[in-house]
Structures are given as structure tokens and as C-alpha cells.
N, C-alpha and C positions, 0 to 999 in steps of 0.2 A: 044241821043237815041242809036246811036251806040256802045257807049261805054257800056250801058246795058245790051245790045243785046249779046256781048261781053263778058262780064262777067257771064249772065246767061248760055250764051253757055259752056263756060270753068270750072263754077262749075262742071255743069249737066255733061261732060266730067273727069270733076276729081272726082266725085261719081260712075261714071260707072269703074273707073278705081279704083277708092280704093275698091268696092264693090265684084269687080272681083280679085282682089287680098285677100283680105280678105277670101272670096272661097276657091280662089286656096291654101292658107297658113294656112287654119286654123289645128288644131292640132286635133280635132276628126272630126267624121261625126255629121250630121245636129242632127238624132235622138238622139246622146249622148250630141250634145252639150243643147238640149232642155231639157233633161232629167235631167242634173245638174243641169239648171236653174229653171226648177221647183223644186228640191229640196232643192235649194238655196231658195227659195220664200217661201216653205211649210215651212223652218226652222225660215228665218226673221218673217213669220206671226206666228208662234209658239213665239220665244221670244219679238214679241212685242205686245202680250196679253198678255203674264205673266206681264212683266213690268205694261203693265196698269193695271193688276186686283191688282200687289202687288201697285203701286199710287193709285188706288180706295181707297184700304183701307186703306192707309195712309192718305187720307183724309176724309174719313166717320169717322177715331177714332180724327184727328184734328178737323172736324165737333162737336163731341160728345162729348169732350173736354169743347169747344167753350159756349157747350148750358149749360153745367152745369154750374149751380150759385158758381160765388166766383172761378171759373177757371183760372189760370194763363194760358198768350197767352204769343207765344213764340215771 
């Protein structure tokens, strides 16, 4: 038990430390560094709708394909 004790102590210690140095080193402020993150987020959720509507349709015309009579499957 003491050796857990131990070890959760020295995490929780090396989190407060890496936390606080991350702080102190980071290369902009808090508002800018959020700001990029959500525009990094608005851009991945833009290109990974495109990707799905253009696979939708890659598969609604492999569907449509599929139903016609005498259709070659790939």
C-alpha cells in the first residue's frame, strides 16, 4: 500500500510539474492558443464531411450499380 501511495503521490507531483511548466513555456497565450484549436477543429470537421458525403456517394452509385439486373460487381 505504500508503494501506491508512493507512486500516486509522485504522478500527481510530476503533473503539477509538467503542467506548470507547459504554462510557463508555452509559445502563445491561452486565448490564441484556443483560437487555433478551434480552427484546427472547424477545418478537420469541414474535411471530414466532405470525405463522407464524397464515400456516400460512392456507395449509393456502388448500391445502384448492385440493383440493376445483369450488373457486373467489382
Amino acid at each position: 500500500m505504500k508503494k501506491f501511495l508512493s507512486f500516486v503521490s509522485g504522478a500527481l507531483m510530476g503533473s503539477l510539474v509538467g503542467a506548470t511548466l507547459a504554462l510557463l513555456l508555452a509559445p502563445s497565450s491561452g486565448e490564441t492558443l484556443r483560437t487555433q484549436i478551434q480552427n484546427r477543429l472547424v477545418s478537420l470537421q469541414d474535411e471530414l464531411q466532405k470525405a463522407a458525403a464524397e464515400r456516400k456517394i460512392e456507395l449509393e452509385k456502388y448500391l445502384d450499380d448492385l440493383r440493376q439486373p445483369g450488373a457486373a460487381t467489382e
